[in-house]
C-alpha positions as CSV (number, residue, x, y, z in Angstrom):
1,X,84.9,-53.0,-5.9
2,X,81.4,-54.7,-5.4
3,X,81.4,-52.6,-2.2
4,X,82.0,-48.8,-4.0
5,X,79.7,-50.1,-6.5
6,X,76.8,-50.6,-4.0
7,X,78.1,-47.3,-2.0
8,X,77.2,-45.2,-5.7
9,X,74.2,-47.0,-6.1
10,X,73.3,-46.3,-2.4
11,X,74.4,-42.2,-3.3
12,X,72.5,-41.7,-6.4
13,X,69.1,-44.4,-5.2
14,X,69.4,-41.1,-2.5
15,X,70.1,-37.9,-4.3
16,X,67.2,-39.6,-6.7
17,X,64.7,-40.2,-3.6
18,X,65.5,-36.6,-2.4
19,X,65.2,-35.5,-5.9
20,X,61.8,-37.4,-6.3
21,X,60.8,-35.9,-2.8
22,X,61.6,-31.9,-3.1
23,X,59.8,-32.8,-6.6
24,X,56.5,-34.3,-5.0
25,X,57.1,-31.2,-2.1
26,X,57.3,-28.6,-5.0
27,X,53.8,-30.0,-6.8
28,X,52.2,-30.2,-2.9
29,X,53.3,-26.6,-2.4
30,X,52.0,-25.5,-5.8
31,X,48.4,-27.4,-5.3
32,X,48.0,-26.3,-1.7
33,X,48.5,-22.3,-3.2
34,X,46.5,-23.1,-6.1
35,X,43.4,-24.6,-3.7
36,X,43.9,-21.5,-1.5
37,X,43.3,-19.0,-4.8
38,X,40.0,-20.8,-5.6
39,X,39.0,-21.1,-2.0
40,X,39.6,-17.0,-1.8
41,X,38.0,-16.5,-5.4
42,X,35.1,-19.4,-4.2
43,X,34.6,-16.4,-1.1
44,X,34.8,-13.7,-3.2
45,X,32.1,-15.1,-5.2
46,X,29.9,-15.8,-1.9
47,X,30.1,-12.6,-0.4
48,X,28.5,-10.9,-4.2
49,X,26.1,-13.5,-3.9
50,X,25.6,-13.0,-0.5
51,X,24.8,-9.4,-1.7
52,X,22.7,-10.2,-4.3
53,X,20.8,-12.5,-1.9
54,X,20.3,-9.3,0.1
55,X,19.2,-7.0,-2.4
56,X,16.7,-9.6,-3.7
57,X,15.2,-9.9,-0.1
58,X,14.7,-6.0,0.0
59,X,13.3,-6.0,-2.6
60,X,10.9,-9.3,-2.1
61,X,10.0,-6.9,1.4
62,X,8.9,-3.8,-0.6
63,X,6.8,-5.9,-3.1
64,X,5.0,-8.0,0.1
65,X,4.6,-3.9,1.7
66,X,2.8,-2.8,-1.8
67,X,1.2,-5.9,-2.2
68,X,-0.8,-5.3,1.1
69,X,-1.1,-2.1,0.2
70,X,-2.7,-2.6,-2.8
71,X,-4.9,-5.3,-1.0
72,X,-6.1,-2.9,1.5
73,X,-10.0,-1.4,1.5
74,X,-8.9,1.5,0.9
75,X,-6.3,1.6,-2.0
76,X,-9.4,-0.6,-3.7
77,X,-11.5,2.2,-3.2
78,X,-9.4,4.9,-4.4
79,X,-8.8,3.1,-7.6
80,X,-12.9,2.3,-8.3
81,X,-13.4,6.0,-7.3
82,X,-10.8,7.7,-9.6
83,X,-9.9,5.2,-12.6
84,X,-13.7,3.7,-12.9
85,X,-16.2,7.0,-11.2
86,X,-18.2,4.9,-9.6
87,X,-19.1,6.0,-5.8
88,X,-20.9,5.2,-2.8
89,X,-24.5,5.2,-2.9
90,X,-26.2,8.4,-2.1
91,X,-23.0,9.8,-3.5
92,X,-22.6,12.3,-6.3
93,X,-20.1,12.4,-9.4
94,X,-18.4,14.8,-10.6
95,X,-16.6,15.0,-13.7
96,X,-14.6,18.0,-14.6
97,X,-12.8,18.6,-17.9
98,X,-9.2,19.0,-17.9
99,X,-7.8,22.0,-16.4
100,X,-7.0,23.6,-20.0
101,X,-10.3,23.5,-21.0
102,X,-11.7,24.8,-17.5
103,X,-9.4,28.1,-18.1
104,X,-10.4,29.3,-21.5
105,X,-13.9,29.1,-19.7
106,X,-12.8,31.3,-16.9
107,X,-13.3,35.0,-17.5
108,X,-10.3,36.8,-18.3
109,X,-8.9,40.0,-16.0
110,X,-5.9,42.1,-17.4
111,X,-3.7,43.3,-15.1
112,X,-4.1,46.9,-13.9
113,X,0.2,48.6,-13.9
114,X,0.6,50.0,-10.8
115,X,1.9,53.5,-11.6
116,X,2.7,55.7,-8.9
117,X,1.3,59.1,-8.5
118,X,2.6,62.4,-9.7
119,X,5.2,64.2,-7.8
120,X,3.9,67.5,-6.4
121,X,5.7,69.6,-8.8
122,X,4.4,67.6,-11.9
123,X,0.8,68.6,-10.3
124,X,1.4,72.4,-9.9
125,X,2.9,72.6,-13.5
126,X,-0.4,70.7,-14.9
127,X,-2.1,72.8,-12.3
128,X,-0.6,76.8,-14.2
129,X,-0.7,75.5,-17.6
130,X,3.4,75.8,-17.9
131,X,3.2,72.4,-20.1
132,X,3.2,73.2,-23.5
């Protein structure tokens, strides 16, 4: 009796273990797919920054382009010359008022209608006198 006792104990201390053990597999299995969803959303996340990190660098290399543009002699000069009038010396300035103002100074021409001439016959009948 002792012995069947210990053989039940034996059974069910193992169907407990395996029980205990496909239990401990199932929560491994489910962490191990739960890590691999956040790595993939983690690398999702990377590559948009990645892109943002891109954009942000084109855009850092068109600001350093204007910025040495805008540094350069000549952009300098162009700005004194057209926002301030000032000029070389020996130069002259010129300051001309705005294009609408400049055109009700200009002299007006009306346009002539380019008529064609009179047929022949319209000629000989003003010609005779047949008109009435």
């Amino acid at each position: 009796m002792l012995g069947i006792l210990k053989e039940k104990i034996k059974r069910i201390g193992e169907k407990s273990v395996h029980f205990f053990l496909l239990i401990f597999l199932g929560a491994l299995i489910l962490s191990v797919i739960r890590n691999l969803a956040h790595i993939k959303q983690a690398g999702l996340l990377l590559e948009e920054e990645e892109r943002k990190v891109s954009a942000l660098r084109e855009e850092q290399k068109n600001l350093q382009e204007k910025l040495e543009k805008v540094q350069s002699e000549e952009f300098i000069e162009k700005q004194l010359r057209d926002n301030l009038g000032l000029s070389k010396e020996g130069e002259i300035v010129i300051i001309l008022p705005e294009d609408k103002i400049v055109r009700s100074f200009a002299p007006k021409f009306e346009r002539e209608e380019e008529v064609l001439p009179d047929p022949n016959w319209k000629k000989w009948i003003k010609l005779f006198g047949f008109t009435s």
